[in-house]
C-alpha positions as CSV (number, residue, x, y, z in Angstrom):
1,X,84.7,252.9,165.5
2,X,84.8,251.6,161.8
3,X,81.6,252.8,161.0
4,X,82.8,256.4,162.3
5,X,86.1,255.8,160.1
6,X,83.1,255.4,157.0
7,X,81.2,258.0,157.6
8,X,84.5,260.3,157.8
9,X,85.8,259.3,154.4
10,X,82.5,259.5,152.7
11,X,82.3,263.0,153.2
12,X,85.7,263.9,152.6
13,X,85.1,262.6,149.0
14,X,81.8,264.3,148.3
15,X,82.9,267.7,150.2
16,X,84.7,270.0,147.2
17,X,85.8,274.1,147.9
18,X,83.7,276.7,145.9
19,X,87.0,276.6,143.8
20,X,86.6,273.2,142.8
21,X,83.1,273.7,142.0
22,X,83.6,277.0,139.1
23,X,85.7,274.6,137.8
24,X,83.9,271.8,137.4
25,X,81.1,274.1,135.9
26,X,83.8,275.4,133.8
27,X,85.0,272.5,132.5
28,X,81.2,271.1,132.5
29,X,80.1,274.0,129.7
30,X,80.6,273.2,126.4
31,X,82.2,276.5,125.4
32,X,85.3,275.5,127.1
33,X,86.0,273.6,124.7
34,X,86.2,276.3,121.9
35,X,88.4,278.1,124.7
36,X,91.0,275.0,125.0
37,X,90.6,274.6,121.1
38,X,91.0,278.3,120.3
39,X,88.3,277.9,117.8
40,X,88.1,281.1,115.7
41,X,84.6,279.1,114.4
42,X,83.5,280.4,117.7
43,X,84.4,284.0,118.0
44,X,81.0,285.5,117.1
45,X,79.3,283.5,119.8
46,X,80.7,284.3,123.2
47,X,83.5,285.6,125.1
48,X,85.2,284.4,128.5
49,X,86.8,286.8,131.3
50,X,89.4,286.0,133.1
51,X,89.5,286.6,137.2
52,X,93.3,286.9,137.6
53,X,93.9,288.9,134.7
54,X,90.9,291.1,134.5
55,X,90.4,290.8,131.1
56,X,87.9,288.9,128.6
57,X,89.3,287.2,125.4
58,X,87.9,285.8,121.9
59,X,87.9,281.7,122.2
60,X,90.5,282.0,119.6
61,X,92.9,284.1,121.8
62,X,96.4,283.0,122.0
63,X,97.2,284.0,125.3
64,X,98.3,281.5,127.6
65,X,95.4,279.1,128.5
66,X,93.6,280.0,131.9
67,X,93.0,278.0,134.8
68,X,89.1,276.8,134.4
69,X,88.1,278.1,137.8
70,X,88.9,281.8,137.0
71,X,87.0,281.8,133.9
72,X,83.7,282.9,133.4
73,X,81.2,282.9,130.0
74,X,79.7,286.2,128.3
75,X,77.3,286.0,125.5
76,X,78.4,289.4,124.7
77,X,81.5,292.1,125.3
78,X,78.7,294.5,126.9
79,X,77.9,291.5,129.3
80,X,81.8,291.2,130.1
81,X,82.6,294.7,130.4
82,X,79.2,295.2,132.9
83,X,80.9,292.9,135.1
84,X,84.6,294.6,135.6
85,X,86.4,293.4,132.7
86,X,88.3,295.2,130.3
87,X,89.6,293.8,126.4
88,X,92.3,291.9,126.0
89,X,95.5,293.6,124.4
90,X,95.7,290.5,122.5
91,X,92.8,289.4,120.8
92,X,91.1,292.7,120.7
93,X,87.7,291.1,121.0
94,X,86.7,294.9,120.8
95,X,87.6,295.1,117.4
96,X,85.7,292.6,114.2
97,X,87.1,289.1,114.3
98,X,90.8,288.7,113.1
99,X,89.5,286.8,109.7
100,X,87.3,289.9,109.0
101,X,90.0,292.4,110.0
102,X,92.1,290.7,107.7
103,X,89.8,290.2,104.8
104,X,89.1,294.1,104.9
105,X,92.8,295.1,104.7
106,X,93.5,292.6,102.0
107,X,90.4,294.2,100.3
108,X,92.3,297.7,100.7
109,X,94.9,296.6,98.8
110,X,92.7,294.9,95.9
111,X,91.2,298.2,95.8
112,X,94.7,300.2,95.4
113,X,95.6,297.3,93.0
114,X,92.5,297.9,91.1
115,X,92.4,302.1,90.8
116,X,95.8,302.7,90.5
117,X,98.6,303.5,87.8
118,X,101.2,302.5,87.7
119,X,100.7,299.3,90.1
120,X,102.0,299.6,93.5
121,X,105.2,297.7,94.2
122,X,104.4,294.7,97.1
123,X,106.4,297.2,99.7
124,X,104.3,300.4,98.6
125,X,100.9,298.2,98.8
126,X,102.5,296.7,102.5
127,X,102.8,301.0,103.2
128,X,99.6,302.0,102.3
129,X,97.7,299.3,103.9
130,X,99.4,299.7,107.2
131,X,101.3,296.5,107.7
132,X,104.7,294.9,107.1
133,X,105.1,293.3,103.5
134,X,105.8,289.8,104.4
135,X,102.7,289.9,106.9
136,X,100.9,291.5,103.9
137,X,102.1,288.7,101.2
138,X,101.3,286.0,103.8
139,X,97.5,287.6,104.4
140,X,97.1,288.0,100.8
141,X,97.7,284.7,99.8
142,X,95.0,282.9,102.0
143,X,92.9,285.3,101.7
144,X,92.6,285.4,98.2
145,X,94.5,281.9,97.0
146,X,96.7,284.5,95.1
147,X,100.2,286.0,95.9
148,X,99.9,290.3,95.2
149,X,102.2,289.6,92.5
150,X,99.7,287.4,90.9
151,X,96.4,289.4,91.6
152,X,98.7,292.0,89.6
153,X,99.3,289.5,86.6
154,X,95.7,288.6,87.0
155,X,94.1,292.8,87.1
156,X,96.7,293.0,84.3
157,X,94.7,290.2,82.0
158,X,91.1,291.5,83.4
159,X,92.0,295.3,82.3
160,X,93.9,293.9,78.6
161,X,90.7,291.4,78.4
162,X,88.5,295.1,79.0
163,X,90.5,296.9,76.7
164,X,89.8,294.5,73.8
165,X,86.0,293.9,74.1
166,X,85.2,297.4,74.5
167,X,87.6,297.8,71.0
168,X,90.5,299.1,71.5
169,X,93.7,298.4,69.4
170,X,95.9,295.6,70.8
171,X,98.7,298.1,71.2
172,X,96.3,300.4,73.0
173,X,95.5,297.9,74.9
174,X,98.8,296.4,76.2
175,X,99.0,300.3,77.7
176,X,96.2,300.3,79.2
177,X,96.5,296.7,80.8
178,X,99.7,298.4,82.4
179,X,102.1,296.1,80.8
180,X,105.4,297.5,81.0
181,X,105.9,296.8,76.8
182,X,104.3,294.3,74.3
183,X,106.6,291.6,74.4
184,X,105.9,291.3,78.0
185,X,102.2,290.8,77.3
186,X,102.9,288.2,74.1
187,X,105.2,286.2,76.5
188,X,101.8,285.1,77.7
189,X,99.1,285.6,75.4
190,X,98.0,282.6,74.9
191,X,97.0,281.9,78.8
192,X,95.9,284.9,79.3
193,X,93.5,284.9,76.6
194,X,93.5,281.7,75.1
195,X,93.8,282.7,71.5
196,X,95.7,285.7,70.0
197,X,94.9,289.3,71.0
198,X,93.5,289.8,67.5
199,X,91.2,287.0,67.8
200,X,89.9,288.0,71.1
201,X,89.4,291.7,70.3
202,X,87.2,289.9,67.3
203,X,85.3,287.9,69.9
204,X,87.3,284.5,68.7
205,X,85.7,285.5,65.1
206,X,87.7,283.3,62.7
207,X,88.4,280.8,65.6
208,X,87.2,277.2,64.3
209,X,85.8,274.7,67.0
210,X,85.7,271.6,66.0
211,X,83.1,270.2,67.9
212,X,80.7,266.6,67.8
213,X,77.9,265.5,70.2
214,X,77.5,261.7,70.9
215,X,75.9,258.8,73.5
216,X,78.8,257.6,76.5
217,X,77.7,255.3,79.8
218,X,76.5,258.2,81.1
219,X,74.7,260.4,78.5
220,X,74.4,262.7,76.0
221,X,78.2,263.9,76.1
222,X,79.9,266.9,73.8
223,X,83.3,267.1,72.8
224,X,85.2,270.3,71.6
225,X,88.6,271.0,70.4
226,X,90.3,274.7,69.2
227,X,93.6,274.8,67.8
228,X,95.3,274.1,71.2
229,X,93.3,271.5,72.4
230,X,90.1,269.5,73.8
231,X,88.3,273.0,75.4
232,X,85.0,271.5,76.3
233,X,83.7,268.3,77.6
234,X,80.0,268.3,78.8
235,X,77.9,265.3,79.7
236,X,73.8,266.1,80.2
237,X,70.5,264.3,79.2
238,X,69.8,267.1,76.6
239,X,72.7,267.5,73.7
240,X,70.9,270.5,72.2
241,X,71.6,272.0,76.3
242,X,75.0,271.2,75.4
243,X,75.3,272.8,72.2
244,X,74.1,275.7,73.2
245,X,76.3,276.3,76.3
246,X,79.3,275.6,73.7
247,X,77.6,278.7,71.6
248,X,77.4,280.7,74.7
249,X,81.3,280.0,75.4
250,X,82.5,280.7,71.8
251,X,80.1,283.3,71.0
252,X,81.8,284.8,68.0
253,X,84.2,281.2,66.9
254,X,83.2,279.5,64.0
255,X,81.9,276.2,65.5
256,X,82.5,273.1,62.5
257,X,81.0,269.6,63.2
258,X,84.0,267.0,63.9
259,X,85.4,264.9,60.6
260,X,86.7,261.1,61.0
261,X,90.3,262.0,62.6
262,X,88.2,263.9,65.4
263,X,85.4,261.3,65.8
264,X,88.5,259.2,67.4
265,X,89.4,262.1,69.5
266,X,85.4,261.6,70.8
267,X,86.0,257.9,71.0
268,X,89.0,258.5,73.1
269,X,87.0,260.7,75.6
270,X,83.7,258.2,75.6
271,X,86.4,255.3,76.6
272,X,88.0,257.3,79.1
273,X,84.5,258.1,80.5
274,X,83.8,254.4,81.0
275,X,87.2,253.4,82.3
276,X,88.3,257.0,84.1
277,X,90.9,255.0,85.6
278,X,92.9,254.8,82.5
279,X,94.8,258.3,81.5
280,X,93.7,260.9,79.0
281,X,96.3,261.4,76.6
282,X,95.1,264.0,74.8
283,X,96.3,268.4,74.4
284,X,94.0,270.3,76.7
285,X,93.2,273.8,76.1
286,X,92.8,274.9,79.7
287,X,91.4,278.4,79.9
288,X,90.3,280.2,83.0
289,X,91.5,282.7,85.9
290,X,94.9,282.2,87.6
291,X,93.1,281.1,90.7
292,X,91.1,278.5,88.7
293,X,93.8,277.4,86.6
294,X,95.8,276.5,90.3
295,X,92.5,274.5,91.2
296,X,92.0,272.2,88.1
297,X,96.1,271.5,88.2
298,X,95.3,270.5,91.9
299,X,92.6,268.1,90.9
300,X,94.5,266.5,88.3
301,X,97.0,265.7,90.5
302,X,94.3,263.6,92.6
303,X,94.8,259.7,91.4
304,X,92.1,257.6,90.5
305,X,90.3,256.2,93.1
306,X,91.0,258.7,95.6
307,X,89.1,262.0,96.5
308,X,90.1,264.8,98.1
309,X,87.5,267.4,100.1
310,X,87.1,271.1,99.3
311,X,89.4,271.9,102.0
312,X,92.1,269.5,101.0
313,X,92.3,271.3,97.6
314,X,92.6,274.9,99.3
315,X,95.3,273.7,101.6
316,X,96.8,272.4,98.6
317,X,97.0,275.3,96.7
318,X,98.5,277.3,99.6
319,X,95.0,279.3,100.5
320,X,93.4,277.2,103.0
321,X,90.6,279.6,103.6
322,X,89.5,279.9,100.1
323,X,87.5,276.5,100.4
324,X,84.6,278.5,98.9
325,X,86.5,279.9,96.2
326,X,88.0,276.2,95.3
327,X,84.4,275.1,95.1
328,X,83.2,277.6,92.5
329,X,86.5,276.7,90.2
330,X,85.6,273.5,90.8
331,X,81.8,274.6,89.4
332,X,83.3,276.4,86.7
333,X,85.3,273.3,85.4
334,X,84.7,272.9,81.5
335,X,86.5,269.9,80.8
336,X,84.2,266.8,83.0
337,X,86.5,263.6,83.6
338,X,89.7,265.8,81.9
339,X,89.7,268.1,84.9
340,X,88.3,265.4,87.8
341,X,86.1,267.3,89.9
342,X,84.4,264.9,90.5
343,X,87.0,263.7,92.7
344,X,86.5,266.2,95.1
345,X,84.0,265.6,98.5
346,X,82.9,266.9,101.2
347,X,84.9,266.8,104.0
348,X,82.8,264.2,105.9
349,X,83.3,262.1,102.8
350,X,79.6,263.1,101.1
351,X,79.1,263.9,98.1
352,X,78.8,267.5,96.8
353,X,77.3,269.3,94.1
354,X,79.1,268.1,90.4
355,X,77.9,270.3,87.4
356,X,77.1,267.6,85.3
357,X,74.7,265.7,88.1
358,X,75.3,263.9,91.4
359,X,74.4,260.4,90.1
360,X,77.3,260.3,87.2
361,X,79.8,261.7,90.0
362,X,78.6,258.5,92.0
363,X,79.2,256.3,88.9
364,X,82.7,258.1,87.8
365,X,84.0,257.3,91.7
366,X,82.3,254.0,91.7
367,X,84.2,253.0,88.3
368,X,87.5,254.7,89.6
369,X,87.3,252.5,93.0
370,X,86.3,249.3,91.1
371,X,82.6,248.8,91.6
């Protein structure tokens, strides 16, 4: 009798419906994971169906998560719609991916932006594009790291920056940039170009850089200062390399080697380089796009000893998808140790490309964490 008792419960345990058994296979396949997750990394690999609903979804969908044992795996939505299913009114898996969908309507309104005078008030843009202009302002931003009142202010600078190398007046200018009158544009001259409007439309002829090339911990390093500040720092193995990269900068600027009172300015810089925990107290002229300028203010807010990954940075900034973008501000940085991108990691903690050479971003974070 007990061994009949045995042999009962042993195959009540190992006995499972056909229900059971989808979804253990379900739960089994590793693509239920991007399903649970709602992974939008996953979109343009696969597609589930639903049996109750009749429909098959994006991983990413926001619908209300299915039971495992009604779903079912396509590679592809002519695979899903060969077997009975139809496209979810949610996701649209029909459609491209949500990301691209949006990147292509916030690319409609850079275009309208771009072509267009006088420039389109955020409502008229939200209009013309086909969506509401909060939705609009919220794509916008991480798509671009910019609000569409800044890509404005920044197609404004672009088309006045145009206006003046190709040589037109700075008055002409100001109207073609689409400023609304001159005092407007002077309000911020100085960021926007970095030097007057007369200098630029010269090609900074009659700007003087004081510049001087020395030996730090770490090589060959160059220091540069304009009339608003330290504009260049570049460490490299070759100081002729970095002279020339200053010419190609300040191609038309009057470039004047560095007297005694600026020699300390270098010292200060060469010190800083060898002890980067200390603090830089020193004018920075800072010039680059809005977008940029939001990046290096993001990385000097990073304290010594402590990095931050690509991603951190564009979350920081608002503009969480633009980890790209952050990465090539970070690349365009001008001022090494000043601006410290070479605080910034990957987001497994590696390190990543550093313009002036991996090894002297090792030894800047090694110095900064005390070893």
């Amino acid at each position: 009798m007990a061994a009949t008792v045995k042999a009962i419960t042993a195959t009540s345990v190992t006995s499972t419906t056909p229900r059971e058994r989808r979804a253990q296979r379900t739960l089994a396949d590793p693509r239920w994971n991007a399903v649970t997750a709602r992974d939008a990394s996953a979109d343009e690999s696969f597609f589930y169906s639903v049996a109750t609903t009749g429909v098959y979804c994006r991983p990413s969908c926001g619908a209300r998560r299915p039971r495992p044992e009604h779903v079912a795996f396509h590679a592809t939505r002519r695979e899903a719609e060969a077997a009975g299913f139809r496209p979810c009114r949610r996701c649209r898996p029909e459609q491209p991916p949500r990301d691209r969908r949006d990147a292509a309507l916030v690319a409609a309104a850079c275009r309208i932006i771009e072509r267009e005078e006088p420039l389109p008030s955020l409502d008229e843009l939200a209009q013309r594009v086909g969506v509401g202009a909060q939705r609009l302002h919220r794509l916008f931003r991480r798509v671009t790291g910019l609000t569409p009142k800044a890509y404005v202010a920044a197609h404004r600078e672009r088309r006045m920056r145009g206006a003046l190398e190709s040589g037109s007046s700075v008055t002409a200018a100001i109207l073609e940039a689409g400023y609304g009158s001159s005092s407007r544009f002077y309000e911020r001259a100085d960021d926007v170009l970095g030097m007057t409007a007369g200098a630029y439309r010269a090609h900074g002829a009659g700007e003087a850089i004081r510049f001087a090339v020395g030996e730090c911990s770490l090589g060959a390093i160059l220091v540069a200062q304009s009339g608003r500040g330290v504009c260049a720092i570049s460490i490299g193995d070759d100081p002729q390399s970095l002279v020339e990269d200053l010419q190609r900068r300040f191609d038309r600027a009057e470039l004047v080697g560095g007297d005694a009172e600026f020699e300390r300015i270098v010292a200060q810089v060469v010190g800083f380089v060898d002890e980067p925990r200390a603090s830089l107290d020193l004018p920075l002229d800072i010039r680059g796009t809005a977008f940029q300028q939001r990046v290096w203010q993001a990385l000097r807010e990073i304290p010594p000893g402590s990095t931050a990954s690509y991603a951190d940075i564009a979350r920081r900034i608002g503009a969480p998808r633009a980890v790209r973008a952050v990465a090539g501000a970070c690349a365009a940085n001008p001022l090494a140790v000043a601006i410290p991108c070479h605080r910034v990691v990957r987001t497994d903690g590696g390190l990543s490309g550093y313009r002036w050479g991996i090894e002297r971003k090792r030894a800047l974070l090694g110095r900064e964490a005390g070893r």
